[in-house]
Structure formats: structure tokens, C-alpha cells
N, C-alpha and C positions, 0 to 999 in steps of 0.2 A: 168318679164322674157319673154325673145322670142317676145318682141312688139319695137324694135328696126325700123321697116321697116314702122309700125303704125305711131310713134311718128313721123318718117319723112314727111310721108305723113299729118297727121295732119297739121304739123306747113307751109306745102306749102298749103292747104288749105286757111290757119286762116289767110292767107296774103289777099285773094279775097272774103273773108267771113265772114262776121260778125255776123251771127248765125251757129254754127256747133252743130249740135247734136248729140253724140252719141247713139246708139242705137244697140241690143244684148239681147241676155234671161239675164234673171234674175241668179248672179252669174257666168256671164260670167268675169268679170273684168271690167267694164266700170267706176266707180268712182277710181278705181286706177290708169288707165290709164289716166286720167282726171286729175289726180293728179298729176304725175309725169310729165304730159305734159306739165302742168303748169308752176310746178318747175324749168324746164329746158327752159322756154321762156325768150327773151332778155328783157331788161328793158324798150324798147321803149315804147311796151305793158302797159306799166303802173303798178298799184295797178292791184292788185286778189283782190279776195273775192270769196271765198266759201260759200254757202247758202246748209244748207241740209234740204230737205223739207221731208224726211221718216218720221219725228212723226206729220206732220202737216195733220189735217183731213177733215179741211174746207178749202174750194178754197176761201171761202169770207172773211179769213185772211190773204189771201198770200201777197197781197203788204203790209201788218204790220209785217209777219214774218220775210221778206225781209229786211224790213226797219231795224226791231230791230237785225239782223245777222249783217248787216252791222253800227251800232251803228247811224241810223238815230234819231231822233226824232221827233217828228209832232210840228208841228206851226201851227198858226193860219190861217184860211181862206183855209190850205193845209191838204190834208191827203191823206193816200193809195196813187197811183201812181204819185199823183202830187210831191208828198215828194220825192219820189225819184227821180225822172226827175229832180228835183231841185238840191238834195244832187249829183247825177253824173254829172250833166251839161254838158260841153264840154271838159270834163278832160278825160284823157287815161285809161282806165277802163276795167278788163277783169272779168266778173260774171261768176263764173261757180254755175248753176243750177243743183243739183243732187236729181236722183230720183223724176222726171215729171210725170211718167207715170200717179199714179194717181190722179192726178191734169194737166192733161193733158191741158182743155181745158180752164182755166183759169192761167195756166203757158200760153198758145200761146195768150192771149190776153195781160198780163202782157209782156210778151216780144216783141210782137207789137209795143207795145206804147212806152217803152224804147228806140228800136231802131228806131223808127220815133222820137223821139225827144231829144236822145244824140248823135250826130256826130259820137263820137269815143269810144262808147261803143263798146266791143265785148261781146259775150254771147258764152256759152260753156255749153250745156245742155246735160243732162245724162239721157234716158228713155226709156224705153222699145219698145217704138214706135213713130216714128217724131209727133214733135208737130203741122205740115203742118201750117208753120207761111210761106208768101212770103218770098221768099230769101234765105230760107234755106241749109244749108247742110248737105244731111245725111250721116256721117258716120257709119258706121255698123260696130261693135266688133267682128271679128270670134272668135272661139274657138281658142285654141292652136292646134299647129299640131299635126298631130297622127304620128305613126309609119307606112306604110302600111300593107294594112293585109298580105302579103306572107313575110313579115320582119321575118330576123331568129330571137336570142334571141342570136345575139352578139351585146354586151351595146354599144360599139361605134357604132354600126348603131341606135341602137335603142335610144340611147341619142339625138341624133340628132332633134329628137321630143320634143316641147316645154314641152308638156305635160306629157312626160316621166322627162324631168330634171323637171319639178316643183313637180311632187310627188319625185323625188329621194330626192329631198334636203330639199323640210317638213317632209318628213321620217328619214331623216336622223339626222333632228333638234329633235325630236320625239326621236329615237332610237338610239343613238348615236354609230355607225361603220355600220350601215345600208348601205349597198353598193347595186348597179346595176353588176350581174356576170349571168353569162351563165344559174344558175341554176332558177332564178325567173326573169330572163327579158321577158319571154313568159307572164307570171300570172301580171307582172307590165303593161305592153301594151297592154293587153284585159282589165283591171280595167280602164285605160284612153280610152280604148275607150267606153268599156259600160258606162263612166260618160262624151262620147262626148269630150273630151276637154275642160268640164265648168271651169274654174279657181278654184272657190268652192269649187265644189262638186269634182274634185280632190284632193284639200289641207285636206277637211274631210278623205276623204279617205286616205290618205296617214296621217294622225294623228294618226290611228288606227295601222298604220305599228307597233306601238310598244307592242300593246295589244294584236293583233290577227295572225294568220301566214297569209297569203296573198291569199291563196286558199278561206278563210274561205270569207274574205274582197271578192272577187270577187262572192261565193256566195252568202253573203248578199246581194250584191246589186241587185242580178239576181231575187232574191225573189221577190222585193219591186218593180222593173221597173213599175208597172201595177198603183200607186201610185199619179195619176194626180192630182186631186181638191185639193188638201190643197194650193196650191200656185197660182195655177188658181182662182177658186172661188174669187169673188168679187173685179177681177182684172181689169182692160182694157186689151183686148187681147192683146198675147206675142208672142216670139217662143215656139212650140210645145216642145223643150226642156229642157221646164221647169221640166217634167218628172222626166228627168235624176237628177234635182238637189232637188226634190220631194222625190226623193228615198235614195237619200247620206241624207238627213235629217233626214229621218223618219229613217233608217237603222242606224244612228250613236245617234239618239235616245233611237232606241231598245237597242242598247249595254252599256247604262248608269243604274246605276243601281239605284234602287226605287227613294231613297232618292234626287238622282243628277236627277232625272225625274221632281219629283217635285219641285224642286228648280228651273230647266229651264223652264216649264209652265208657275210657279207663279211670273216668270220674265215679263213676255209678257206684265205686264199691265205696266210698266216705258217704257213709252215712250221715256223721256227723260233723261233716263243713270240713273243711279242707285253707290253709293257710298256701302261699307258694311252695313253701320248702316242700308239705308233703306231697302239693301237686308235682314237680321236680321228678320225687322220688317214686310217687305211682304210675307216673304217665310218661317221663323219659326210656328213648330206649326204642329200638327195631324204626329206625332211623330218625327219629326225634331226638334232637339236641337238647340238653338241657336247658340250656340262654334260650331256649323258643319257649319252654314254656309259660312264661309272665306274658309275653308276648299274644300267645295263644290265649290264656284266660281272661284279659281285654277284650280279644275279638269276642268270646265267646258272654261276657258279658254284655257287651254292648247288642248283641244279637237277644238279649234276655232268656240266655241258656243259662247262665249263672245269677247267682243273686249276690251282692255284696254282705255279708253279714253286721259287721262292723267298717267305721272309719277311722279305728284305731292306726298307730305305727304298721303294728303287724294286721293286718285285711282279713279275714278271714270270708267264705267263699261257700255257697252250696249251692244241689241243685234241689229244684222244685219235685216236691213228691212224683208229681205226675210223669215230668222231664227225665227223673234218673229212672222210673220205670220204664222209661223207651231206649235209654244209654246202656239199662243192664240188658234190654234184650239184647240189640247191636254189641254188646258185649257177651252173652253167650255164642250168637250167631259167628261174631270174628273168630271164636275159638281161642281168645284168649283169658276168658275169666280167671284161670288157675294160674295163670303167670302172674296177671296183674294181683291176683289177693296175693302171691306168694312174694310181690314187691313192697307192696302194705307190712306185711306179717316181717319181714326183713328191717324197714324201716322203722316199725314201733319196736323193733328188737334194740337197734341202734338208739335209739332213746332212752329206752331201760336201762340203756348200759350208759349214761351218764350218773345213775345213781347205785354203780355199781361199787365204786367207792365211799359211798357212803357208811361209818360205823352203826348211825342208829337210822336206816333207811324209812321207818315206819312213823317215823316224826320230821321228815327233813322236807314231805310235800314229794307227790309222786311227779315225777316229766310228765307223765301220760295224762295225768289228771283233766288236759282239756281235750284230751283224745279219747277219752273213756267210750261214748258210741260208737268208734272206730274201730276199737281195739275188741268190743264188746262181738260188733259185728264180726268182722277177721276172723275172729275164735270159732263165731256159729258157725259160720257160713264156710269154713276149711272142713275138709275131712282128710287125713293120712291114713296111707293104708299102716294097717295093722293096729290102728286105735290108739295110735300114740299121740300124747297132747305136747301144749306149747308151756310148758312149767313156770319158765321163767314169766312168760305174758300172762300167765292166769294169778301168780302172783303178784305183781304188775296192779293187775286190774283189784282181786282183793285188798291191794293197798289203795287202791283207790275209794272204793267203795268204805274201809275204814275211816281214811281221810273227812269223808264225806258224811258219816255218822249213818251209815248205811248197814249195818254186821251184819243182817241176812243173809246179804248176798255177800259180803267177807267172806260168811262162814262157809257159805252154800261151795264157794269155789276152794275153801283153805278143806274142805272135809274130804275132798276128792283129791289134791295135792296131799296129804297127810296118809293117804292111803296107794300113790302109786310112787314106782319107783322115779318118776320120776322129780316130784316132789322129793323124796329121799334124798336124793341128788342136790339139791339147793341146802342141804346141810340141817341148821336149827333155824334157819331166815321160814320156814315155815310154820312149826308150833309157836317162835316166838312171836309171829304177829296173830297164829290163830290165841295165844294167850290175853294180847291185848284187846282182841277183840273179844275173849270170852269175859275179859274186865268190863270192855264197855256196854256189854247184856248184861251187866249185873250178878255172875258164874263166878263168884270167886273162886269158888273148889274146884271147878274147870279151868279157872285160870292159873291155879297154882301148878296143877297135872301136867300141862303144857307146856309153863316155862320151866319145871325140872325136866320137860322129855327135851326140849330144847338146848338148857344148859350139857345134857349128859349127852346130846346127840354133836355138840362142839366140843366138850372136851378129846374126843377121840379126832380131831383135826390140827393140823397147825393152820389155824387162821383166827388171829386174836382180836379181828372186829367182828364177827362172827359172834366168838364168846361174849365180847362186849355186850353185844346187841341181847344176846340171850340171857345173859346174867340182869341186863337192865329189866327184857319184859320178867322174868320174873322178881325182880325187886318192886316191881309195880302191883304186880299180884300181892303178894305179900301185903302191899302200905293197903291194896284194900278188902282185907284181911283180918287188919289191924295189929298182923307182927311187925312193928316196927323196927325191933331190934336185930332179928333175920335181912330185913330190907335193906338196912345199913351194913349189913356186912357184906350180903349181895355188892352194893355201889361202893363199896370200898376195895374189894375183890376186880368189880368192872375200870375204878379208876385206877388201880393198879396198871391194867392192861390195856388201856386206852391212854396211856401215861406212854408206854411201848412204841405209841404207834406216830409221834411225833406230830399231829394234829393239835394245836393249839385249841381250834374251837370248840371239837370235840372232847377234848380235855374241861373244855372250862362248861358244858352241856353237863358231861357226867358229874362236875362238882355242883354244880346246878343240884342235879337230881339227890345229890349226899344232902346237901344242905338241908331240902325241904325233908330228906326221911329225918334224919338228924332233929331236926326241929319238930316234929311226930314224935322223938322220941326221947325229947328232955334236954337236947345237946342243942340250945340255943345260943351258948357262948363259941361252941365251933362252928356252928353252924353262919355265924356271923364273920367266922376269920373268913372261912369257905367263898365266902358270898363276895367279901372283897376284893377277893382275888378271881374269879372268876366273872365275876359283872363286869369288869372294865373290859374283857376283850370280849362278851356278846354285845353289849354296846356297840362295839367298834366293827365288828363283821358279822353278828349272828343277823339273820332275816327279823322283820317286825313280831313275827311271832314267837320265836323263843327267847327275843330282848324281852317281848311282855311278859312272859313266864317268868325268867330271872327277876326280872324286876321285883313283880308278883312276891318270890319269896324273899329277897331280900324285903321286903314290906312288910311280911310278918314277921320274920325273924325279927328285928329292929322292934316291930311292935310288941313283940313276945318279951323284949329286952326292957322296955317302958319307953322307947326312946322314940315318942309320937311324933315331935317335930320330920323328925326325917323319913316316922313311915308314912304319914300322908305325903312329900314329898314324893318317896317312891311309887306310892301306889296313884298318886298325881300324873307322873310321869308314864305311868302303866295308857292312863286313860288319855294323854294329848298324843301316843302313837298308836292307837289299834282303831281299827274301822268301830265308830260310834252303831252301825247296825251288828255289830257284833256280838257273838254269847260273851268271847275273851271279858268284852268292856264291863260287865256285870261283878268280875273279881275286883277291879279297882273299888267300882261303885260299894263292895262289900268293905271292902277293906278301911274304907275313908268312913264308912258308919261303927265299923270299929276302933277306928283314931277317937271319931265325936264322943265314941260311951264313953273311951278310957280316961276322955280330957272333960267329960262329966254334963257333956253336950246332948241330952237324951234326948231332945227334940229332933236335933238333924240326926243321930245318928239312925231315928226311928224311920227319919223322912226318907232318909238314903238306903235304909234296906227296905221298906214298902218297896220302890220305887223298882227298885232292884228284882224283888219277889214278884212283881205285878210283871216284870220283863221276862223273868223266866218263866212263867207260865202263859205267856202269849208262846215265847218260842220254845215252851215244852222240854226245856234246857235244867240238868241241877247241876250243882256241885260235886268235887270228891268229898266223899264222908266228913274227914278229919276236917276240912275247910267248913261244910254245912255245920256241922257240932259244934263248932266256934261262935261260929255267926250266929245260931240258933240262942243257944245258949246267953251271949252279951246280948240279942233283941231282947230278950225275955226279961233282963234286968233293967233294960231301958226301959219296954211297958212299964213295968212296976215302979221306976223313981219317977214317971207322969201322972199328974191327977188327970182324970179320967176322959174329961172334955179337951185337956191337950192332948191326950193321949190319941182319940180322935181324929182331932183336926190334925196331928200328924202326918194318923192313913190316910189321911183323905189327900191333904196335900200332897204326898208320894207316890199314891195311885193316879194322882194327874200330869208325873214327871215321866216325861219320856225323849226320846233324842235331843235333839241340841240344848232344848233348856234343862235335862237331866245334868247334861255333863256342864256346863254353867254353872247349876246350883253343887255339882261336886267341886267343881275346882274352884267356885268364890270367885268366879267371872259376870256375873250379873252388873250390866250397867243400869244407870236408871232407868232409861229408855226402858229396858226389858222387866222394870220393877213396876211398869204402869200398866203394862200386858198380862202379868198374872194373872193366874186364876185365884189365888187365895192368900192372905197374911194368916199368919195362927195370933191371935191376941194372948195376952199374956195369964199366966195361973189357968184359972178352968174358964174364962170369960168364953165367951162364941166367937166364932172366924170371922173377921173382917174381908170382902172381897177386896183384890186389889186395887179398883178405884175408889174404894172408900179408903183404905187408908193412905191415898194419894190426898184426898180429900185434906182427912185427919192429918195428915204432915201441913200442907198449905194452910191450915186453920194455926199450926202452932209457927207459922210466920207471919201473922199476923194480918193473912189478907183477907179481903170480905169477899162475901159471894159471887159478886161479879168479877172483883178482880181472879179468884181461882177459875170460872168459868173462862177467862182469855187464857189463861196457861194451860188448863187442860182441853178448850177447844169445845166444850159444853156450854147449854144453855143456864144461866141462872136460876133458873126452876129445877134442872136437875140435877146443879150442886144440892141445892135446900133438900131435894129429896134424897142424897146421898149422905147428906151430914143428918137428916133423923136417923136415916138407920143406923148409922154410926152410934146415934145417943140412946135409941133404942139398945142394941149390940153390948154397949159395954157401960150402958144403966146411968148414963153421966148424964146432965142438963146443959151444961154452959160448955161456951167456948175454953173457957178457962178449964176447965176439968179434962176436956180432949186435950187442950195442950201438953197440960202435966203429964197423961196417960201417955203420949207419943215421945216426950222427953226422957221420961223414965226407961221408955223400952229401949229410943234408938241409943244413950246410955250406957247399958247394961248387955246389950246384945250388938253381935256383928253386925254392923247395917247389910252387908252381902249376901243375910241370912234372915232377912227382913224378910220375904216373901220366897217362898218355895213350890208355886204353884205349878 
């Protein structure tokens, strides 16, 4: 509201600028405005991304917190800033940075190096105070306008101030027929201005319109102005009016009654959002009901002390940077900090321990995974005496961060469990996920060390998911290794024992995993009994992501077998159940270009791995060895059975396939509608690419229609049919109608019409 003249100026800015900073007190509006600024940019700009750094506490995560906001993963020999310079490259990119302030001086090194090494990055940072990087711009967030002070208290003049319509109209959302009249526009325009024009600290204020009369609201806040250090303290300096938003806090504080006090406090310690159950479990307790608190987090949102996260099933819930910086003080002050993190640290224990029966825990998807900032914080933010840690939670969290394709910080926390007794304690569940995670750095001799300290640190135990688990990570080491014939006896050793454990699904997981070593290792005819028998019950209860694994090798096995029919089905079936923005979806996409070589189809089979290759390296994603040496190897024979110009127009067409009409042209779902919208047809032998309105053209010339008539079917002028059909005759060297016809005959003929255009 009322940043109309902002937004202008921004977006003439953001043309000469490729750092703009916003900058403003705290609750002035600057992540909204950032937002909306955003929203409303043309598309030349590229991708967004939003990164919120408010629950982040260490500067010496930030290029990992960055990386995992934007769904990075780490590779090998790369991490922290290298990772991302890689994942943005030279692509149109607009990051918006929110809330730097405290992270100020390692946000300005971090954005240094971005913008010296992505072209067309832009950067869009929000913080209290310029990050003083070269090159910058700082914008500066005013307040909203006031009213002037000799303004009578008629609404139309007095509306006119930004600040006066933003409390009229969360007053009015609040109080419903809440109006602006003669009688209270005086008492509304001294309330915005004793709160300055903060965006916030007006919206609080005017929340209360419904609870209080407006005299009372102006002198509350008149009391509290004197209120500085809660938002100050242990800040980077700010504007001095943080005050005013110091006092709308603490003042809409006061007015909550016991109960709703204590619930906002013992909020402080979720950093990272908060769903009901966990509010329940941190904020129940010393006379607070359970059944009160859904209750309470209504009141407290509708007060705009919370914010809704989502409008999913499940809600999820947090407070405002600034807000839980006033909740944690009132939370050290009440003297309970130590209780309520020790309610958290209990509660994400109880969590844990739903994946406590899990055989292969480090594949099955952590509980915690959406609790990760939660758990991250807990951990820092506890100290025991005598220096004892939370073992089981910091494994927890390293599975997390593996899940996540994060191993740094896997490792950073499996290298301190690996070295104290406590760690010890959790048995081989420690080396064997520090193994997997030394596989996915690229460590294979590291990851071999690990999964034998693992396997020999279970043998001394009776507990046979345990060994499971341990014998699988190192069977994994092993496949990338390239001993396949060890790896197989590993998962034959593990299905033995996981055979013990009366687990069907894990049974049919571990046959899973025989299979694909199996088929590594020449044993494509068992590998195929394997797969029978296990595919129908992950089918039937395994999660979307390890149906798509099985699938996966069932597809090559079958392929490996000659038996293409069914493994393009399978690896078909791979791609209509996995998230299309996903790495997963890239093995079907591989797989279905290895059906095309085998069945002698080297155009698509080239087009589908371009397409594929062009996707992993936007998201910085490879294959396991034994899969990439497959694929590499059949591209290479597809190049060479194309002459040279198809071979071309292949990549070219591939490199323009990406989500929804990638997986279309995989699975031979292209209707004609989407054969008109292509980018490109490949013409036939070495001839040059036809675009796909020219051979839309070129088809309508071999039904015999004339120029005007193809211009009402495709919706064009007759001038630029004629000018579509030379380039056609230029393109593929013909003169006559009659020569295009034969040439469109012969191909749609000869080839899949589904495979007519691939653009």
C-alpha cells in the first residue's frame, strides 16, 4: 500500500544495477516490498529465488543455506560458493536476499563473488544497513506518509496518508464497519504518527482497533516509547526507530492475556516455523492445556504475532524476525528458556524415534527433514554440563543434510559422532551413513574404510537391521568402486538378514539393491528373476521414490536383456510418477534414449539424452558411474550413425526440451495442438531444420490447401503463409508444391508422427 512510486523507481534502478539493497528500520516493509517487486518484474529477468536468512545464525553456513533454498546440492571437489557459481552460471537470475543485516559481513563477501563470477545475476538484498559490496545500490525504505500535523480530522484529507489507510483497512479487517469519520481521525493520525509510519508497528496497532477504543491504543503506546534494547541489543546498528516498533511490540504484548504471553515467548525458540503439534509440544505445560493451544495461535495470529506459512492440511506457522527477537527476550526474562528448549530437544527426540525401526534409515527420508532449522538451532543453542551431546539428534540432522545433497555438513557432524562415545553408542548407524556420504563427495576409498568400520562395528551386536544397514552402505561403496562382485555378496549376505527380519518391503528394497549390483556384474538373467519379485510389493507400498528406483532397474535389466518393449515401458512408468522438476526424472529420460539407440532410433535417442545432459547441468546433478558409462557410451554410437546436419539439429532440438514438453516428447504424448508450438522439426538425412510453423505449413500444402485457405486454419495472414512456405523451399531446395508434398509424405510414412517435432 502507498509504495507505488517505490516500485517505479526500483525497477528503473534494477536496469543499471545489479546489486540493489534495500534498506530501512526494522518493520518498516522492506521484505514485502521486495516481494511484490519482484512479482511484478518482466520475464526477461529470469528465475527468482528467495532465500530468507532470519533463522540462520552462523555466517559460516550461509553459502550452504543458500545452496539448499535454492535446491543446490554439493558435488564433488565443489562446495560453499563454488556450488553455487556453478548452479547460477550464466543464466538470468534474480536472488533476492532477505534480512542481511545480521549476517551482514559475510552476506557482502558471498555476494562479491556471485556477482564477479555470474554475468547475469542480479541480487536484491534486504537489511538494515548496506552491505557496502562495490557497485552497489542503496535503496532506502521510508516510512509511509503521515498526515501533517496542523491536518484537520476530515478522512479525506487525512486518508490521503499511506499510513492512515493501512491502519484503516487492518482495522477494518479486525473490526468489521470500522470506518475513518470526523470523530476519531484526530486519535488515528497521532497513533501513526507516534508509530512513525512503521508498516508493523502500525498493522499491530491497528489489530487492537477491535479490542480497545483508540484513545486507550494511543496511550499505550505513549507509555512504552522509552522501550529501546529489546530490538537493538545484539543487533548491527539500525535506524534509531526501531523504538517506535519496540514499543507496538512490547505494548501489544502487555494486552495478551497470561496464557497467550506464554505461548508467544515459548514460540521464540522455532526458528524454523512451527506446525500445531510442535506448538502443543513446546508451549504446553505449567498451566497451559494442551486443547488451548490451536486456540491460542488464532489469537495470536490474528493479532499479526504469527504469520501463517502455508494453507496446506498441515498450517505451518512463524514469528517475524523482529517479533521472536522480543518473545526470546520475555523468554530469557521469565526464566524459562532451558525448560522450553529442553521441550523442543524431547520433542524432535520423539520424532526420531519414528524412524527408529527403520532397516535402511538413510534412504527411507528423515521425520526431521522439515524440522531441520529447529533441530539445527536446539543443538546450538543447548549446552550440558559436562560437554555431552545429543547423538542421536545430530545424527538426525546429518541424515538430514545427506538427504538434502548437503555432505559438508553430513560430514562436519558424522566426524564428531565418529569420534565420541557417544556416537559409539548408536552402533554402525554412524560410519555407515558417514560411508554414504563419503560416496556421495566422490571418496570412494573413504567410503570403503567406513562401511568395513561399520559392518565390523555390527557384527559384535545382535541387532540384524543394524548389520543390514551396514553391509548395504558398504555394498554401495563397493558398486562405486567398481568391485561389483564383493557388492553382490555384500546384498546377498544383507538379504539374508533382512530375510530374518519379517519386513516384506525391506526385503523386496534389499532385492532391489541385488539386482541392480547383479546387473553391474553380468547377472542380468537373475537379476531379472530378482526384480519380479520384488517390484510388485514397492509398487504396492514402497513411497514414490524408491517405486522409481526399482522401476529404474527393472528398465535396464530388461534393457540389458534386449527386451525394449517393456523397458521403455518401465522407464515410462519411472517418469509419469516422479516430480517432473526432479533430478530422479533425468534416469527415465536416459533410459528411453537407450530404448531409441537399441531399436535404431538415433535421432531421438540423441534428442532425449541432449535434453537430459542440458538438465543436469543446470542442476549441477550426475549419474552413478556404471549408469553414466552406459549412456555415454550408446550417445556416442548414436552421434556417429547421424550424418552431421542431423546430428545437429538433434542438439539443438534437445537443448530446447525441458519440463512438461520434455516428458511429452519422452513418453510420445505430443498432441497436435503442441506439434504447432514447437520450436523446431529436424528434416530428414542432412537437409536443415524446418521451424515448427513451417512444417505445419509444409503438412497443410500436402492436403491440398491454398494459401488462404492454410492462413484460416492456422490463424495467419496470407502473406505470411507465402512467406513461410519460401523458406520452406529455400530449407529443403524444392520448388513446387508438389515436391513439399512428396517430401512430408515420405517422412510422416517412414517416422513416428509423435516424433515429428521435438522442440
Amino acid at each position: 500500500m502507498g509504495r507505488r512510486a517505490e516500485l517505479s523507481r526500483l525497477r528503473t534502478l534494477l536496469r543499471t544495477s545489479r546489486l540493489l539493497t534495500l534498506t530501512g528500520a526494522g518493520g518498516v516493509g522492506k521484505t514485502r516490498l521486495a516481494l511484490e517487486f519482484a512479482h511484478g518484474l518482466p520475464g526477461r529477468y529470469g528465475r527468482v529465488d528467495l532465500v530468507e536468512l532470519d533463522a540462520l545464525q552462523d555466517g559460516a553456513a550461509l553459502a550452504q543455506s543458500v545452496a539448499a533454498a535454492l535446491s543446490v546440492g554439493e558435488r564433488a571437489g565443489r562446495s560453499g560458493v563454488d556450488v553455487l557459481v556453478h548452479a547460477i552460471g550464466d543464466g538470468r537470475r534474480l536472488l533476492i536476499l532477505d534480512n542481511c543485516e545480521h549476517l551482514a559481513e559475510p552476506c557482502a563477501r558471498l555476494v562479491a563473488a556471485l556477482l564477479s563470477h555470474c554475468p547475469r545475476l542480479r541480487i536484491l538484498a534486504t537489511s538494515r544497513e548496506a552491505l557496502r559490496v562495490p557497485g552497489e545500490t542503496v535503496f532506502r525504505v521510508g516510512e509511509l506518509s503521515l498526515p501533517p500535523a496542523d491536518a484537520v480530522d476530515d478522512p479525506v484529507v487525512l486518508l490521503r496518508a499511506d499510513a492512515v489507510r493501512l491502519f484503516v483497512e487492518r482495522a477494518a479487517s479486525c473490526s468489521p464497519g470500522f470506518t475513518l469519520h470526523r470523530g476519531n481521525g484526530r486519535t488515528v493520525a497521532e497513533i501513526c504518527r507516534k508509530l512513525d509510519g512503521l508498516t508493523l508497528a502500525v498493522e499491530l496497532a491497528a489489530r487492537r482497533a477491535g479490542t480497545l477504543p483508540l484513545g486507550d491504543i494511543l496511550a499505550g503506546l505513549g507509555d512504552q516509547m522509552s522501550s529501546l534494547s529489546l530490538l537493538t541489543g545484539g543487533h548491527r546498528t539500525g535506524p534509531g526507530r526501531h523504538s517506535e516498533l519496540a514499543a507496538a511490540i512490547d505494548w501489544s504484548h502487555r494486552l495478551l492475556d497470561p496464557a497467550e504471553q506464554a505461548v508467544f515467548r515459548r514460540l521464540a525458540v522455532l526458528v524454523g516455523g512451527f506446525d500445531v503439534a510442535l506448538a502443543r509440544a513446546v508451549c504446553a505445560g505449567a498451566g497451559i492445556a494442551p486443547a488451548q493451544i490451536l486456540g491460542i495461535l488464532c489469537s495470536l495470529e490474528a493479532k499479526s504475532l504469527i504469520t501463517r506459512l502455508s494453507e496446506a492440511e498441515t498450517a505451518r506457522f512463524r514469528q517475524l524476525s523482529a517479533i521472536r527477537a522480543y518473545a526470546l527476550g520475555s523468554l530469557r526474562a521469565s526464566g524459562e528458556l532451558h525448560t522450553t528448549r529442553r521441550r523442543l530437544l524431547e520433542w524432535l527426540h520423539g520424532l526420531a524415534d519414528r524412524a527408529r525401526d527403520e532397516v535402511f534409515p538413510d534412504q527411507a527420508g528423515s521425520p526431521l527433514a522439515e524440522e531441520r532449522d529447529n533441530l539445527a538451532a536446539a543443538l546450538a543453542g543447548t549446552t550440558v554440563p559436562g560437554g555431552a551431546s545429543f547423538p542421536r539428534l545430530e545424527l538426525e540432522l546429518a541424515r538430514v543434510h545427506y538427504e538434502q545433497e548437503q555432505p559438508s555438513a553430513a560430514r562436519a557432524l558424522l566426524a564428531g559422532l565418529l569420534r565420541e562415545a557417544g556416537g559409539r553408542a548408536l552402533g554402525g548407524a554412524v560410519p555407515a551413513l558417514a560411508a554414504r556420504v563419503a560416496s556421495q563427495r566422490a571418496d570412494p576409498a573413504q567410503a570403503l574404510r567406513l562401511g568395513e568400520r561399520a559392518v565390523a562395528m555390527e557384527r559384535t551386536r545382535d541387532h540384524p537391521a543394524g548389520l543390514a544397514n551396514a553391509l548395504d552402505a558398504r555394498a554401495a561403496a563397493r558398486l562405486c568402486r567398481g568391485e561389483f562382485g564383493a557388492a553382490v555378496a555384500d546384498l546377498r549376505e544383507c538379504l539374508d538378514v533382512v530375510a530374518t527380519l519379517g519386513t516384506p518391503q525391506d526385503t523386496a528394497w534389499c532385492t532391489h539393491h541385488l539386482a541392480w549390483a547383479l546387473l553391474q556384474a553380468g547377472g542380468e538373467l537373475e537379476a531379472d528373476d530378482l526384480m519380479s519379485r520384488c517390484l510388485p510389493v514397492l509398487r504396492a507400498h514402497a513411497p514414490w521414490s524408491r517405486t522409481a528406483a526399482a522401476l529404474h532397474t527393472a528398465g535396464a535389466v530388461r534393457l540389458a536383456l534386449g527386451h525394449l518393449g517393456s523397458a521403455e515401458a518401465l522407464f515410462a512408468e519411472v517418469l509419469r510418477i516422479v516430480p517432473g522438476t526432479s533430478r530422479h526424472a533425468l534416469y527415465p529420460v536416459e533410459g528411453l534414449a537407450l530404448v531409441a539407440a537399441e531399436s535404431g532410433d538415433m535421432r531421438r535417442a540423441l534428442v532425449l539424452y541432449e535434453a537430459s545432459a542440458q538438465a543436469r547441468r543446470r542442476l549441477d546433478t550426475v549419474s552413478e558411474a556404471p549408469w553414466r558409462r552406459q549412456v555415454e557410451r550408446t550417445v556416442a554410437r548414436a552421434r556417429a550413425g547421424l550424418p552431421v546436419a542431423a546430428r545437429e539439429a538433434a542438439v539443438r532440438g534437445g537443448r530446447r526440451l525441458r519440463g512438461d514438453r520434455l516428458v511429452a516428447y519422452a513418453l510420445r504424448t505430443r498432441s497436435d495442438d503442441d506439434r504447432t508450438t514447437a520450436d523446431a522439426v529436424e528434416a530428414v538425412g542432412d537437409r536443415p531444420m524446418l521451424t515448427g510453423r513451417e512444417f505445419m505449413v509444409a503438412r497443410l500444402v500436402t492436403n491440398g490447401l491454398t494459401n488462404r485457405q492454410i492462413a484460416d486454419v492456422l490463424g495467419l495472414s496470407a502473406h505470411t503463409v507465402a512467406t513461410h512456405l519460401d523458406k520452406v523451399r529455400d530449407k529443403l531446395g524444392m520448388r513446387s508444391r508438389t515436391q513439399i508434398a512428396l517430401w512430408v509424405a515420405a517422412r510422416t510414412k517412414t517416422e513416428d508422427p509423435a516424433e515429428d517435432i521435438h522442440g
